[in-house]
TISE-972352 format. One line per 8 residues: their letters; for each residue y, x, z of C-alpha. Coordinates in Angstrom, 3 decimals, decimal comma. Example, Ala and Ser with C-alpha at 12.3 -4.5 7.8 and 13.67 -1.06 7.14 Angstrom:
TISE-972352
AS> -4,500/12,300/7,800; -1,060/13,670/7,140
***
This chain:
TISE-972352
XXXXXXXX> -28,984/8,677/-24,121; -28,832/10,304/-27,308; -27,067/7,228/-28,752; -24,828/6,726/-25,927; -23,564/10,047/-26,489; -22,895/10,295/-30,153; -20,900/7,116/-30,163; -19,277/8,032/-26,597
XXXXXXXX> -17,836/11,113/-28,540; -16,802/9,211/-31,842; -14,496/6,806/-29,850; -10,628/7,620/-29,928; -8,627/8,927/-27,763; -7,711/6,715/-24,239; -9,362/5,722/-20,892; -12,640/7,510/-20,861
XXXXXXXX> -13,923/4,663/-19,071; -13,039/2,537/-21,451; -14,933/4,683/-24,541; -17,885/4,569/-22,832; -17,609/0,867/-22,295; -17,121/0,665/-26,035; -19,349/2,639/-27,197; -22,124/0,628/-25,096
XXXXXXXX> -21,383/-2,285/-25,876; -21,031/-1,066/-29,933; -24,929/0,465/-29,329; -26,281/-3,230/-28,025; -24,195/-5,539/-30,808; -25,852/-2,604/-33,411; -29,100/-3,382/-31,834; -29,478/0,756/-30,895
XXXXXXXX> -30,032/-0,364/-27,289; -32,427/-3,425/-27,350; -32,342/-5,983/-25,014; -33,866/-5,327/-21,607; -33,565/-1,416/-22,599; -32,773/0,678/-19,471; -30,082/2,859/-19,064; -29,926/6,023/-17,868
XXXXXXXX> -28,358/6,387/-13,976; -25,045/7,010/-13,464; -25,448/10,776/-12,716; -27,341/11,441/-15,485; -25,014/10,022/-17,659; -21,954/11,604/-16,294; -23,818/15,265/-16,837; -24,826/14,506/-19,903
XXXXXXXX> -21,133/13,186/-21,236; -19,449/15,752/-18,998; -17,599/13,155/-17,068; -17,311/11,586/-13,688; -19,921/9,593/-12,338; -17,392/7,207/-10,649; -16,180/6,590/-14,824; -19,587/5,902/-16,013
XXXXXXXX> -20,284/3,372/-12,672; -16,860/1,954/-13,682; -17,941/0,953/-17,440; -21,130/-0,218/-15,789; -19,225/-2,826/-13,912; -17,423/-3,849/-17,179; -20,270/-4,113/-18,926; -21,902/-5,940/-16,083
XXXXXXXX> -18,974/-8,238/-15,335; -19,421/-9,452/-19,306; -23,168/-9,786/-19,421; -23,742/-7,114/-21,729; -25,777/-5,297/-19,061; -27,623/-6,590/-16,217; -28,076/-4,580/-13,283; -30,899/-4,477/-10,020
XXXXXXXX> -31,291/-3,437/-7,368; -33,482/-0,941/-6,712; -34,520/-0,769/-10,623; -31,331/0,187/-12,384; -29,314/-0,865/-15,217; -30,401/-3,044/-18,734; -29,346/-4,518/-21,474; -29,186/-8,554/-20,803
XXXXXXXX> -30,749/-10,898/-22,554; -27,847/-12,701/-25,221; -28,947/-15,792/-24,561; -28,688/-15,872/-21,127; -25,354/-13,691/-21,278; -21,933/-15,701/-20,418; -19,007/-15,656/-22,536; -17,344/-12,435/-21,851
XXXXXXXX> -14,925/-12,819/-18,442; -12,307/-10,004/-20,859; -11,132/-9,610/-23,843; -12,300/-6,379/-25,490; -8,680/-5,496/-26,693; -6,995/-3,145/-24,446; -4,499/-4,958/-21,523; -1,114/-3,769/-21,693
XXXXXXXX> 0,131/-1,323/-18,479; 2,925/-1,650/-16,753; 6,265/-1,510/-18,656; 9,208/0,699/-18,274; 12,223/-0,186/-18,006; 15,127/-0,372/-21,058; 16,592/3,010/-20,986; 20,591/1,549/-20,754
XXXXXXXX> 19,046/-0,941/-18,086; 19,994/0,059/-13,740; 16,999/2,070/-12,354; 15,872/0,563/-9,073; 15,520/3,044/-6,094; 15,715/0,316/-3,578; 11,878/-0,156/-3,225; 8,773/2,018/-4,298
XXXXXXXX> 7,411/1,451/-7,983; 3,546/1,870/-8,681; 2,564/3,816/-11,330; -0,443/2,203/-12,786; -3,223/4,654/-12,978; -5,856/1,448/-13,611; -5,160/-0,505/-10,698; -4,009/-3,365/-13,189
XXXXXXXX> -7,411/-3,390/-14,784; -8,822/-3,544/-11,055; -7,089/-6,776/-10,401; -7,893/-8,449/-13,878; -11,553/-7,926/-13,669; -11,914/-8,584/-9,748; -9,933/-11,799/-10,844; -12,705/-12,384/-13,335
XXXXXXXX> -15,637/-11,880/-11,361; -13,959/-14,255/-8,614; -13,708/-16,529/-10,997; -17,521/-16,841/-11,641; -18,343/-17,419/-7,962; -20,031/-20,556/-6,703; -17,801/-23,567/-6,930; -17,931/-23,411/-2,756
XXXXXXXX> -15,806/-20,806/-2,512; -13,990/-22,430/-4,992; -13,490/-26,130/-3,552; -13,995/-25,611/-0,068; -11,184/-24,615/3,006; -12,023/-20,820/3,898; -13,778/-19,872/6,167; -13,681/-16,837/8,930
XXXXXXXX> -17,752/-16,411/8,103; -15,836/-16,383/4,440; -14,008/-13,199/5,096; -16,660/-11,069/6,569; -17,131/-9,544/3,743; -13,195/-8,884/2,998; -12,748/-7,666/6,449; -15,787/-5,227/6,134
XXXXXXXX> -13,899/-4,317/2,941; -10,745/-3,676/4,603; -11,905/-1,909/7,976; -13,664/0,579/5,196; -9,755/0,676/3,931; -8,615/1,752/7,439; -11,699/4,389/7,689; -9,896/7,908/8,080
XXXXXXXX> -7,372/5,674/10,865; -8,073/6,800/14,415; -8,575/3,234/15,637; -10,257/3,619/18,537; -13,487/1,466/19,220; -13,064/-1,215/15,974; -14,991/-3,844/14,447; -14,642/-5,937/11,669
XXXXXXXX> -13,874/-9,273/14,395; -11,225/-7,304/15,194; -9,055/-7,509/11,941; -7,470/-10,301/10,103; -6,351/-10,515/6,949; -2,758/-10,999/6,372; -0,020/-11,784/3,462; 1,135/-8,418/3,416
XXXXXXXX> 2,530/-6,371/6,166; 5,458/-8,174/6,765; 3,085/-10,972/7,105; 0,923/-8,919/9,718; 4,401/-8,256/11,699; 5,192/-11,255/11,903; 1,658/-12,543/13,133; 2,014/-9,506/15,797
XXXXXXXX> 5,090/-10,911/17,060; 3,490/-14,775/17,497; 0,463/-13,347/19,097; 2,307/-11,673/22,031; 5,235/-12,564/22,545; 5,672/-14,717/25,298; 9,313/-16,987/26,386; 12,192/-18,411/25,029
XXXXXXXX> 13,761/-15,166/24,576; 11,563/-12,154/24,187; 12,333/-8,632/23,648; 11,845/-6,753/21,124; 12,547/-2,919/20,804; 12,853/-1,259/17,404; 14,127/2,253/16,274; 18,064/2,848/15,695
XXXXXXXX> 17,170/3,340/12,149; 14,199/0,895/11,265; 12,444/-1,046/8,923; 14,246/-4,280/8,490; 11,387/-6,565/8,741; 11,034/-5,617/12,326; 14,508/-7,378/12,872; 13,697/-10,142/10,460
XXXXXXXX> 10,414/-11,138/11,802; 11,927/-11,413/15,580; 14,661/-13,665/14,487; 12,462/-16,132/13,096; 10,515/-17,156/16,520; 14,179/-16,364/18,826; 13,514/-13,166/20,003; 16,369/-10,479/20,608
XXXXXXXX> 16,287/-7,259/19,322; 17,164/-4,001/21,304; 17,333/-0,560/19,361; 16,160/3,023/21,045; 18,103/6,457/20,423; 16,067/8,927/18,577; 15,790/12,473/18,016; 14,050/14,533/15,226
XXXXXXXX> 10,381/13,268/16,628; 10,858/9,946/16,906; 11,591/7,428/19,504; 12,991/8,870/22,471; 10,399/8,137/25,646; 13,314/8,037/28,519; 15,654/5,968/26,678; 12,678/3,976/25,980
XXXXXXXX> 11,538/3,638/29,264; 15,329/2,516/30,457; 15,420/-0,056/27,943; 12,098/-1,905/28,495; 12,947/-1,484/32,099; 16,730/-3,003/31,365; 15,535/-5,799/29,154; 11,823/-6,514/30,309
XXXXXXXX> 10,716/-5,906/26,712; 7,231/-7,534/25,231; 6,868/-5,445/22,437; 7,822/-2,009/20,579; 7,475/-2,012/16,487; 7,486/1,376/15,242; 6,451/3,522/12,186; 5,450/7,028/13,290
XXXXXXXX> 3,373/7,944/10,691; 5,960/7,399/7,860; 9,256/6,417/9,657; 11,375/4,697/7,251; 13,759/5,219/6,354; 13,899/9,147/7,475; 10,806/10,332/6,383; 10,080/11,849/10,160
XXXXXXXX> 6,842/11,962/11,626; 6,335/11,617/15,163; 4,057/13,996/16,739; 0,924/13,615/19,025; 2,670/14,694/22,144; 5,461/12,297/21,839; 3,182/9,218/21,048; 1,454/9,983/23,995
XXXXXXXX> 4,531/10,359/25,636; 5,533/6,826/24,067; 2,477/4,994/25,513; 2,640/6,426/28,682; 6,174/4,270/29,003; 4,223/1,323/27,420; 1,680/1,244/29,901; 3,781/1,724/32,723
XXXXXXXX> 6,017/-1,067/31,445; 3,327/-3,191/30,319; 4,861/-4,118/26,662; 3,077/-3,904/23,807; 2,967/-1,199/20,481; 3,027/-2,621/16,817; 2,369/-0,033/14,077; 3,452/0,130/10,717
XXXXXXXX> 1,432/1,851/8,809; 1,925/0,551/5,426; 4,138/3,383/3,912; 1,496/6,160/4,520; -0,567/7,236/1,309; -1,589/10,454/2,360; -3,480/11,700/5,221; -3,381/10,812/9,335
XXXXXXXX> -1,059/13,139/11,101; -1,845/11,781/14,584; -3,725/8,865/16,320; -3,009/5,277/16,655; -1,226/3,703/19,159; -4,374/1,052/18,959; -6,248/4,171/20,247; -4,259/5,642/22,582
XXXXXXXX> -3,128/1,963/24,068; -6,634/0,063/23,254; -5,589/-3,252/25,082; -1,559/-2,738/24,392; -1,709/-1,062/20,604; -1,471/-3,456/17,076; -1,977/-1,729/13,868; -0,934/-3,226/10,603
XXXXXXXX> -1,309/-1,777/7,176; -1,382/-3,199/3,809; -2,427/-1,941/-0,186; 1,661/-2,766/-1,278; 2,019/1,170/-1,215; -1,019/2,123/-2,695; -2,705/-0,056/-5,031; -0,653/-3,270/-5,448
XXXXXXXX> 1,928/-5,137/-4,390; 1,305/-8,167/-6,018; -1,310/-9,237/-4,249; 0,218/-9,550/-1,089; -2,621/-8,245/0,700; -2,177/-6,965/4,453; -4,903/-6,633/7,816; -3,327/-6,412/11,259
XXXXXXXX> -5,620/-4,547/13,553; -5,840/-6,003/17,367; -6,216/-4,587/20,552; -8,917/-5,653/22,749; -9,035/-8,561/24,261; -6,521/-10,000/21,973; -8,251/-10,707/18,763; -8,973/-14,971/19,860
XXXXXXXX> -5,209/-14,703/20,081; -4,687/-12,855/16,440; -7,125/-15,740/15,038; -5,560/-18,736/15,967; -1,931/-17,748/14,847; -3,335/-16,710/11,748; -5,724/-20,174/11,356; -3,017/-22,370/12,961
XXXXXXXX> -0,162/-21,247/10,996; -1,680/-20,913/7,398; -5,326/-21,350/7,453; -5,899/-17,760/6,695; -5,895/-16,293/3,263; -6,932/-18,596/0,083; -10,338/-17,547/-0,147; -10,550/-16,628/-4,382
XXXXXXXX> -7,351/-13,912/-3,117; -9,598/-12,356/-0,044; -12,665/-12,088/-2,674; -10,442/-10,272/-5,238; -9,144/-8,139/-2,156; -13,139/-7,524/-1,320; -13,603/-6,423/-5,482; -10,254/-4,187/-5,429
XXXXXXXX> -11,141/-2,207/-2,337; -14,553/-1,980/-2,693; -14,275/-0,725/-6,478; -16,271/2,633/-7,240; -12,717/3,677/-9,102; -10,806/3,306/-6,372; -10,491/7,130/-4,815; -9,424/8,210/-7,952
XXXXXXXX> -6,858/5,956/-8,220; -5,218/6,603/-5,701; -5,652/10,453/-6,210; -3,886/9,989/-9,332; -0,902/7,533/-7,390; -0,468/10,229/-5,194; -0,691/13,348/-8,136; 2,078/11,099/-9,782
XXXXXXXX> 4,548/10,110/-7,142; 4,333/13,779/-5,832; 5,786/15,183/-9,389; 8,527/12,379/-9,410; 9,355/14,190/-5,605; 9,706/17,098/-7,120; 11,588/16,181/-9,582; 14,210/14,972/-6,853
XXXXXXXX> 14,029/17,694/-4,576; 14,588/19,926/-7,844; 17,966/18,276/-8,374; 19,011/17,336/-5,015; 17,246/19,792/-2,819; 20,761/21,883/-1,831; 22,039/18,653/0,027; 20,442/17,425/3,380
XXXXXXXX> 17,355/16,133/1,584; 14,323/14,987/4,088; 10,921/14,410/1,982; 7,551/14,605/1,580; 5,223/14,845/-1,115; 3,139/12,015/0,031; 5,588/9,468/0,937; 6,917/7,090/-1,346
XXXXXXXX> 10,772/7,837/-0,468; 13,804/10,392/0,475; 16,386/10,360/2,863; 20,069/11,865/1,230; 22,386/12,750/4,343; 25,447/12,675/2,644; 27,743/15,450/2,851; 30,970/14,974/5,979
XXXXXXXX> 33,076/12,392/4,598; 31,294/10,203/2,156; 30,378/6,515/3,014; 27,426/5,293/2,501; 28,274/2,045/0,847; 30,700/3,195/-0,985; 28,220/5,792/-2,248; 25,406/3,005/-3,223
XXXXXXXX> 28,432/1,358/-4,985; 29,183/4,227/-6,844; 26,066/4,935/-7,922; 25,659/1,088/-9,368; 28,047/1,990/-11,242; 26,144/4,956/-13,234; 22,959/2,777/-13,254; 21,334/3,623/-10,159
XXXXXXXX> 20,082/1,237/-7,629; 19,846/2,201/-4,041; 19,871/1,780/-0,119; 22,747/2,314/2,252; 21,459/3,247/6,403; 23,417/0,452/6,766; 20,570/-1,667/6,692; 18,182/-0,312/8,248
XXXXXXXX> 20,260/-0,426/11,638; 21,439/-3,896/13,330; 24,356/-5,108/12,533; 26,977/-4,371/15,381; 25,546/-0,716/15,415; 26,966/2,601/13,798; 24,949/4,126/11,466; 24,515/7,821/9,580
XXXXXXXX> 25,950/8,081/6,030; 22,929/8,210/4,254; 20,917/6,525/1,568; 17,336/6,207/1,285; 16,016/6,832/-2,779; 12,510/5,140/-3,573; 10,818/6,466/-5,751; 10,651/4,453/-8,726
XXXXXXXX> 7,233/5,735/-10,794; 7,543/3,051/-13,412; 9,997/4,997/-15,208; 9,267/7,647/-17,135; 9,614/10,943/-15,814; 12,666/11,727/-17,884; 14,486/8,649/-16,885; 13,931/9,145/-13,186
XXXXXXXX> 15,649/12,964/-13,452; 18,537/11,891/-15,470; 19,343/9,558/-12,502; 18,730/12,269/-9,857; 21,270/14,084/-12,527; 23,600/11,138/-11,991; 23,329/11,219/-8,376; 23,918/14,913/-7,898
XXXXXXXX> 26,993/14,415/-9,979; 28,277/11,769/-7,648; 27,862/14,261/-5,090; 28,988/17,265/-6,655; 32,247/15,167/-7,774; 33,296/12,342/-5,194; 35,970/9,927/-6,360; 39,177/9,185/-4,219
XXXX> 37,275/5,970/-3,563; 34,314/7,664/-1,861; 35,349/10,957/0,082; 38,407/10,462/3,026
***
């Protein structure tokens, strides 16, 4: 330990993960840690080095994923044998993080940035590891006994969700949530011209997803909490409507949060109208404010989530949760339509969720997209400004007499990219004058307030061509 320790502190400055990976490895190649050595557990380590235990299990895995170490179960942690150790899956040299943009270049607000806080490493080594499986998961169609271990993986994911009564047979693994939506929508809709209910203000994939299988699109009034339950209850009455699609955890674009009583409000009109409830749950990164409408409507409620918010959009990785009695149905639209997820991308889903770093990343996604909030509520907070600290976006009411595209254009204009309530309403409807502002966290922290800046001097100044 003694060794560990000594070179542990001598390393630079950077990823403390990463020192102690180095200094490892250094120890072994130096011959200070002999092969099939043992090394000391995780929690003994961490005291010892005055570090987290999740950072020490972290250069474990590195170590382990490159055959420097060798690990049992039940017995610990040694160093391998070198000439039974594999070419290193790595390199050593530190991977370059996510760039920021060209200070002169448009910063985007349209959709939420990731900060990288090490999910980038995640990917590259569960890519890595996937890469050493078994050439049958590597030649073969998938399988659903393939997934198991993905969906286990995800349904851990989905723990501190008020499902209801949930298994892992219940879940499949989508591209994405728009993916998931869209899988919803095949699953239970029924016709040549279903109906689908959405918010005024909503999530345009909603819309999207219905046009693509035919179906037609009704929007429901809201108030401050969310859907309104009698105008709901007229409409699916009016129309005969199949399904609802709604976001009350996050609504987006407003921010609002619908309450218990008024979901439970909301499935009592399901159930009495006999349509079905399709969650979005994919902008929430901070705790559950209420429960499901999977629980409260177990044989009516779909939930569908993804790690786009969270941890990565790249990967396209989604689960859509069904109710009971529908999840045969959920299986064959997924298997009949695309086979189900290439099976290397559900492993490296299974490696990424599953990875002892993980909580702290996304402590530290959170810690960081909470300071760029305050940074906007710091220079926009004396307009009509609806946020949250643990929600990826804000909603800007703009003051009487602006437009809202003529706003967005403006703001193009200074180098600032953003999203007119235009289009998150249908078409033929009238809309708020508002803008919704993601928060970009790929931009450094000075970049992001000198566009707020720009912003509030947009509104603090209005051209002829915006105000009337």
């Amino acid at each position: 330990m003694d060794t560990i320790s000594e070179r542990y502190e001598s390393q630079p400055s950077g990823p403390k993960y990463r020192a102690l990976a180095i200094a490892i490895r250094e120890a072994v190649s130096e011959k200070e840690l002999p092969v099939g050595q043992k090394l000391p557990p995780v929690r003994d380590l961490a005291w010892r080095l005055q570090i987290t235990p999740g950072t020490v299990a972290r250069a474990y895995t590195i170590l382990t994923d490159e055959g420097t170490l060798m690990a049992e179960v039940g017995r610990g942690t040694y160093v391998a044998d070198p000439v039974k150790r594999p070419r290193p899956l790595l390199p050593e040299a530190p991977w370059p993080t996510v760039q920021t943009s060209d200070p002169d270049a448009p910063i985007s607000f349209v959709s939420p940035k990731l900060p990288d806080h090490g999910q980038c490493d995640m990917v590259r080594q569960a890519f890595a590891q996937v890469a050493m499986h078994p050439a049958d998961r590597l030649m073969n169609y998938p399988s659903r006994s393939g997934f198991k271990p993905a969906r286990e993986a995800a349904l851990n994911w989905l723990a501190d969700t008020p499902l209801g009564a949930v298994s892992q047979d219940d879940l499949v693994l989508s591209h994405g949530g728009q993916n998931g939506i869209g899988l919803v929508m095949q699953a239970c809709l029924r016709g040549t011209k279903p109906v689908v209910l959405v918010e005024e203000l909503s999530y345009p994939g909603f819309r999207r997803a219905a046009e693509l299988i035919r179906a037609e699109v009704i929007d429901v009034p809201m108030d401050d909490k969310g859907i309104i339950p009698d105008a709901l209850d007229e409409l699916a009455r009016r129309y005969d409507a199949q399904l609802l699609c709604t976001s009350p955890e996050v609504h987006n674009p407003t921010v609002l949060v619908t309450p218990q009583s008024r979901r439970e409000e909301i499935a009592r009109v399901a159930r009495r109208r006999g349509f079905h409830v399709a969650e979005d749950d994919c902008y929430r990164i901070g705790a559950r404010t209420g429960q499901s409408y999977r629980a409260l409507l177990p044989q009516q409620g779909w939930h569908v989530a993804s790690i786009s918010k969270s941890i990565t959009p790249a990967l396209r990785i989604g689960f859509v949760v069904a109710p009971d009695g529908w999840q045969s149905e959920l299986r064959r639209v997924a298997e009949h339509g695309f086979f189900g997820l290439a099976q290397p991308l559900a492993d490296v889903a299974t490696q990424v969720l599953t990875s002892p770093d993980l909580d702290r990343v996304l402590d530290a996604v959170r810690a960081d997209y909470a300071r760029y909030i305050r940074s906007a509520v710091n220079v926009l907070g004396s307009y009509d400004l609806t946020w949250r600290q643990d929600v990826p976006f804000l909603w800007l009411s703009l003051p009487q007499g602006w437009r809202a595209v003529s706003f967005v254009r403006a703001a193009e204009r200074v180098g600032v990219q953003l999203r007119a309530a235009d289009e998150f309403a249908l078409r033929d409807k009238r809309t708020p004058h508002a803008v919704r502002i993601a928060i970009n966290a790929q931009v450094s922290l000075e970049q992001f307030d000198q566009a707020m800046h720009r912003l509030r001097d947009l509104l603090d100044n209005p051209p002829e061509s915006i105000a009337i």
